[in-house]
N, C-alpha and C positions, 0 to 999 in steps of 0.2 A: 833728259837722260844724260847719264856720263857714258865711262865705260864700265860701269855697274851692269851696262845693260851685256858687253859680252862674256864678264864674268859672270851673270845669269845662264846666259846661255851653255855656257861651254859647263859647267859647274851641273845643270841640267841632263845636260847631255852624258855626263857619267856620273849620274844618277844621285850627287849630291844633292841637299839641300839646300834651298835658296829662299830670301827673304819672298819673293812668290813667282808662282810660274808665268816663266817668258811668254810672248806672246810673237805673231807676225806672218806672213802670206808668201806660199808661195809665185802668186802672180798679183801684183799689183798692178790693174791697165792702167795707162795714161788717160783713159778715158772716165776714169771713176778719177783722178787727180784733176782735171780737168773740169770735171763738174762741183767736184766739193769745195774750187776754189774759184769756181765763175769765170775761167782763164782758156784764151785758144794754144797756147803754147807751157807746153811742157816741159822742164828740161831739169836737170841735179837740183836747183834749190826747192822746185816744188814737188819734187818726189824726197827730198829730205825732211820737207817741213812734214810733210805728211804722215811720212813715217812717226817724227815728233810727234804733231797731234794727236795721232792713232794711239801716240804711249806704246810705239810696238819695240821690240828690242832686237829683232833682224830684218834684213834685208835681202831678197834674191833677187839677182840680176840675170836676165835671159839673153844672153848672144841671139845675131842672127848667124842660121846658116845659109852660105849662097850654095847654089848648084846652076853651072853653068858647062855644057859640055863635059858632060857624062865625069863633072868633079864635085869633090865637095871642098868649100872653104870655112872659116868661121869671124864675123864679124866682134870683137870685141870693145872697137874704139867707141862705139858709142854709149857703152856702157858709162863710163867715165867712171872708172874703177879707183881709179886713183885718190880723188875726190873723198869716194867714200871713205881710202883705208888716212889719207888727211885727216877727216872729220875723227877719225878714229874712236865712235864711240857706242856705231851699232853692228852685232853681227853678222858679216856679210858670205851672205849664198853667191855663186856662181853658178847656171844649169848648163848642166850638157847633155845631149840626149845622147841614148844608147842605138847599135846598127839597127835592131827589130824597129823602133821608133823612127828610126832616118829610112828604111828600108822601104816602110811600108809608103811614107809619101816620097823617097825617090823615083820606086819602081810602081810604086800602084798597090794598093790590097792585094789583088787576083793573081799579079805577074808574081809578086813577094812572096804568096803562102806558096804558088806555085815549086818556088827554088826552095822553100825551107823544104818540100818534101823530097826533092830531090839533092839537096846541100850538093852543087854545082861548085866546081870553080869558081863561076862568077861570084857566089856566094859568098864562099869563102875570099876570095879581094875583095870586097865589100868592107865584110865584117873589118879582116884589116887596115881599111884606108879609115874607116869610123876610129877606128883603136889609134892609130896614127896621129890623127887629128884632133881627139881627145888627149892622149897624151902632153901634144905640145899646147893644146888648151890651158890643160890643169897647172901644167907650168907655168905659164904665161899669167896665169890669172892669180900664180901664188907669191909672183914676183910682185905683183899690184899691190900684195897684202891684202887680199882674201881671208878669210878664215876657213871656208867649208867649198864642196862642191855636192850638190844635188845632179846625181849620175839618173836622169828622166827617162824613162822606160816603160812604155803603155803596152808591155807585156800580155796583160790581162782585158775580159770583156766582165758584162755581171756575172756568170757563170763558171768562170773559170779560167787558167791561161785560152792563148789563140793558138796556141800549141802544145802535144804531150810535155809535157816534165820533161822526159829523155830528147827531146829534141832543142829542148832548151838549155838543156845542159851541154847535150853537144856542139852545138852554135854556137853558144853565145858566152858561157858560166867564165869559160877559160881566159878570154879576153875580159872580163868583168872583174874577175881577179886580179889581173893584172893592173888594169885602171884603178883598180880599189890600192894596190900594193905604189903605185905610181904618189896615189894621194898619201900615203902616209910618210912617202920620203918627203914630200913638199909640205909637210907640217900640217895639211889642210883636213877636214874633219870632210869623212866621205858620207854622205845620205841616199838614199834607195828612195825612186817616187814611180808609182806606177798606179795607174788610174783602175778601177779594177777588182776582184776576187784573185787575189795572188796567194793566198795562204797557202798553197802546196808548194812556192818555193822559198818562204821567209828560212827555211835551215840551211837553205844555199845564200842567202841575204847575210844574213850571219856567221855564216863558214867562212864568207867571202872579207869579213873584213866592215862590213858597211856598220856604222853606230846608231841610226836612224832610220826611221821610214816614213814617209810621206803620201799623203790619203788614206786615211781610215772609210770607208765607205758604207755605211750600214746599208743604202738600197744594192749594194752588192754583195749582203750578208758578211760585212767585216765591223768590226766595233772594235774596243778596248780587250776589251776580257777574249775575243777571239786571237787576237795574234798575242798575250799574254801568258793562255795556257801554252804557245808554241813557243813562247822567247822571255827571260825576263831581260835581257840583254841589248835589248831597242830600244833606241828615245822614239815615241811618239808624238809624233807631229801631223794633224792637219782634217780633226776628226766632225770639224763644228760643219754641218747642210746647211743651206738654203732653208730649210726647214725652222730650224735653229732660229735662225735671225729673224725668221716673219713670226716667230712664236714668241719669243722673246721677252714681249710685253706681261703675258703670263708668268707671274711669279712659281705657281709650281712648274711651268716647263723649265724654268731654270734652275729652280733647285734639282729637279729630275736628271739633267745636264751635268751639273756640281757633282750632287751624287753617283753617278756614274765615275768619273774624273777619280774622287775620292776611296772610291769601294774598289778599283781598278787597278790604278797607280799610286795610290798616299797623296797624289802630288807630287811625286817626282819623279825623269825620266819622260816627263809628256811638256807638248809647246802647245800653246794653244794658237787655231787658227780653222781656216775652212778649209775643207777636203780641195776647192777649187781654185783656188785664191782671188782675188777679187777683180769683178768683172762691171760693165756696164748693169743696171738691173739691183744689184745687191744694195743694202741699206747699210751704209757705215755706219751712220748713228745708232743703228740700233745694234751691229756687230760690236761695236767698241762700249756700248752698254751692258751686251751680254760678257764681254769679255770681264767687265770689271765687276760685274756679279760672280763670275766665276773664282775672282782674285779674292 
């Protein structure tokens, strides 16, 4: 790969065309790099090479966040960001989760839906210290030479948000805005990832500013053609199950996959990758098969 690969992407992402569609995960574990290369230790060259081998043309990198006495901080050095934007020649994601997602394992599920129905003061400081610390993230990570930031937000269950619409809008939408308005001063390309049946708020996803969305989810009733009658104004990214990849060997499952992709999108405007990104369990060889069938 050169930097073919993030003029793909970026070229992608509004909606031109491209010699073919980008590919790449949102979570690549060390522990799937670890085994594809028979190795106890992990560190930038073999999650580089990987990326290589894979032929994938981005990259996300997950901060850790600390919580220690009722704070929140966020771990960036180990990303080795720099590194990346050196190499200069793949896509690079940064995730930062949203307060609803820090919320829920700060304070607990129970305690958390508790104050969303009451939207407390404490709540509200909350929501802030998240916005605060996001903000000096996206900065921080845009000074690295970053390209994107993936704003992660498990808003959604199969069924639906974990809260009314209108409660999500009033918690949360107006900071999200913000953070989205924060990314486009810092040049960075903003993407929306939420695990889930979120279709009832992709017109605030797009009102907000975001150019992307991350997990398509069919066992949560979301596909291609579902947030497409809502948006055509999304890059989609991140639509391939589990399913997918143990099926794979079947050539009509894959034309079935293609097809879908083509009848949907043209081909542009979509990344290819899995709803999950890649875990312990998942079959790269057969993922990076399917992929190139797809190409």
């Amino acid at each position: 790969m050169s930097s073919e690969s993030i003029t793909r992407v970026k070229k992608t992402i509004k909606g031109e065309s491209t010699d073919r569609i980008p590919r790449g995960e949102l979570i690549v574990g060390d522990e799937v790099v670890q085994k594809y290369y028979q190795t106890d230790q992990v560190y930038f060259d073999q999650r580089y090479q990987f990326i290589k081998d894979m032929e994938m043309d981005l990259y996300s990198a997950s901060p850790k966040y600390i919580h220690e006495s009722h704070a929140l901080d966020i771990d960036l050095n180990h990303l080795e960001l720099d590194k990346w934007s050196d190499k200069g020649d793949v896509f690079t994601f940064v995730l930062i989760d949203g307060a609803f997602e820090l919320g829920m394992r700060y304070f607990g599920f129970g305690e958390f839906m508790g104050m969303l129905h009451k939207s407390n003061e404490e709540l509200q400081d909350f929501v802030k210290m998240v916005h605060q610390l996001n903000v000096k993230t996206i900065k921080r990570a845009a000074d690295q030479g970053i390209h994107g930031i993936v704003y992660a937000d498990d808003v959604a269950f199969q069924d639906g948000l974990f809260v009314r619409p209108s409660v999500f809008k009033d918690v949360f939408l107006g900071s999200m805005e913000e953070q989205v308005e924060e990314m486009y001063r810092q040049q960075v390309v903003p993407f929306f990832h939420s695990d889930g049946d979120y279709i009832t708020i992709v017109p605030d996803i797009v009102d907000c500013g975001f150019q992307g969305v991350h997990c398509i989810d069919y066992n949560c009733g979301m596909n291609l053609e579902k947030i497409r009658k809502e948006t055509t104004e999304l890059c989609l990214w991140g639509h391939l199950d589990q399913k997918d990849i143990d099926g794979c060997e079947e050539p009509a499952a894959c034309r079935n996959i293609k097809m879908e992709i083509e009848q949907t999108t043209g081909g542009k405007q979509i990344i290819l990758g899995t709803n999950s990104g890649l875990f312990e369990g998942i079959n790269v060889d057969r993922l990076k098969n399917l992929y190139e069938f797809i190409q």
